[in-house]
N, C-alpha and C positions, 0 to 999 in steps of 0.2 A: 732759622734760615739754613743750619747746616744739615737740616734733616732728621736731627737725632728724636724729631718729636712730630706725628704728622697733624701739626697745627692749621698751618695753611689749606692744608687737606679737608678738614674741617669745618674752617673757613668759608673754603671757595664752595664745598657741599651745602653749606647753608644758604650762604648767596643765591643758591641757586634757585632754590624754592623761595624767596624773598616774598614774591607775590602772594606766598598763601602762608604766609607767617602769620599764626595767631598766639593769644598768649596762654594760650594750653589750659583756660578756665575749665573744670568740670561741675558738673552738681552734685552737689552732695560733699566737697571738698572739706577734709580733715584739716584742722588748725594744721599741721606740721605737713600735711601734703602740699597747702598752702603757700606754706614760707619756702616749703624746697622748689615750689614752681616759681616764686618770684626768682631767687637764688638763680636756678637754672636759665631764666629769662636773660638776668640780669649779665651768664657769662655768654648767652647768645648776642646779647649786643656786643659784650666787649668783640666775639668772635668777628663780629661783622664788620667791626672797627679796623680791626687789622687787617679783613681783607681786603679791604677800599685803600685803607693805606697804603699795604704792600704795594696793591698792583700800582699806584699810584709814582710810591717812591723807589720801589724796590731796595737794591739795596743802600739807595740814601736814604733810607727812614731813619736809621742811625742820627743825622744831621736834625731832622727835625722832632726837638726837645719838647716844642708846645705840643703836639701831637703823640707825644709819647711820654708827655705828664697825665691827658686827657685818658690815655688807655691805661696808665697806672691806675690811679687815681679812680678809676671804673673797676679794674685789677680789685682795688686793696676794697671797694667797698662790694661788692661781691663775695669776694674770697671772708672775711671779718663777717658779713650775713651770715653767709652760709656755716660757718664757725660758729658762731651761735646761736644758729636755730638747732644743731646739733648739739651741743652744750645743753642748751635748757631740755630738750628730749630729753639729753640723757639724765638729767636732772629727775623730770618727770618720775621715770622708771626707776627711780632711783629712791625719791621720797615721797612719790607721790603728788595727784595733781595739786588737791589743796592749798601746800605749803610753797609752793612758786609764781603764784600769780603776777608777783613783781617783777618775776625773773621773765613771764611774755609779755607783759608791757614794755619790760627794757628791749623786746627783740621786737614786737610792733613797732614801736615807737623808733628803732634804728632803720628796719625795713623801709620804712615809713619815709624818713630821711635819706636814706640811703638810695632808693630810686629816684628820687630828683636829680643826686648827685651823677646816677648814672645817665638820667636823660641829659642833666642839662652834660657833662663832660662828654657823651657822647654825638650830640647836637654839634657843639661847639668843634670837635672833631670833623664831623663829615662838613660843615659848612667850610672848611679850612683843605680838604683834599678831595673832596667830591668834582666827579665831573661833570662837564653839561647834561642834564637828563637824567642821570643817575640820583642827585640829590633826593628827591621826592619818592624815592622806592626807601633809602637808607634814613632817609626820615620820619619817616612812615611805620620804618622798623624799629628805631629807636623808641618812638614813641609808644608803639603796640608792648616792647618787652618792658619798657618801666612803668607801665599801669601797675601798681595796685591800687586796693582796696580802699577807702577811707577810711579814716583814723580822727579820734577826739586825741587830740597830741595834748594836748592844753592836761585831759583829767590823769591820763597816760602818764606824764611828767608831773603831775600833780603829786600821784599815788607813789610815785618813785622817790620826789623829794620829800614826801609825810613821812617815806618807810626810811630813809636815809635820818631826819630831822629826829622821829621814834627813836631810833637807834643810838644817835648819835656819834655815827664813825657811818665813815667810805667804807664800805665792803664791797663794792662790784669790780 
């Protein structure tokens, strides 16, 4: 809020095209092109969260905790995605694809999780600061950026605890 970051700027730029927000699907999408567009989605919501809020509270947003556990909490599962879809890339390039397949089903399988987290914390936000009329555009958004994909979670974590069990030691 003191300017030194133009967030809100940001924000209120996104807000503004609300109506033609899509969730930036292409064809032909590269596994890691993939995960960096959920990622990406995923800080447009939090973006959109704070602008509702702001203009909402301004500067008592400070006071209200539930709504700024909601944008944490979207914050850390964004931020921690996007960290390890980067991670395993570099992984990738590193040893190659072969030897890490466990290492993208651990980043599926977060992703995976990880946009519920932000739909539902982000939901539970605007339903809490949204105003009359408004709801159903930030609704609407929240729910277009946390699409992904479908996911067999079940063989995903299956394959994670075999290779964990295999091994027999925590390495992740």
């Amino acid at each position: 809020m003191k300017g030194d970051f133009n967030l809100f700027g940001k924000a209120d730029e996104l807000y503004q095209s609300i109506s033609g927000l899509a969730d930036g699907k292409v064809a032909n999408e590269g596994y890691y092109a993939e995960k960096v567009r959920y990622t990406e989605n995923f800080k447009k919501a939090v973006l959109l969260v704070i602008h509702a809020a702001s203009k909402k509270f301004d500067k008592k947003m400070v006071e209200e905790q539930e709504v700024l556990n909601n944008l944490t909490n979207m914050i850390i599962a964004a931020y921690a995605g996007e960290s390890l879809a980067l991670r395993v890339q570099k992984m990738e390039s590193l040893k190659g694809a072969g030897s890490i397949s466990i290492y993208k089903d651990i980043l599926d399988v977060y992703l995976y999780d990880a946009a519920e987290k932000v739909r539902k914390e982000g939901l539970d936000a605007v339903y809490s600061i949204a105003a009359d009329g408004e709801e159903g555009s930030l609704v609407k958004a929240i729910e277009t950026l946390s699409n992904v994909s479908g996911l067999n979670v079940k063989a995903a974590r299956r394959r994670i605890a075999d290779k964990l069990i295999e091994d027999n030691a925590y390495k992740f």
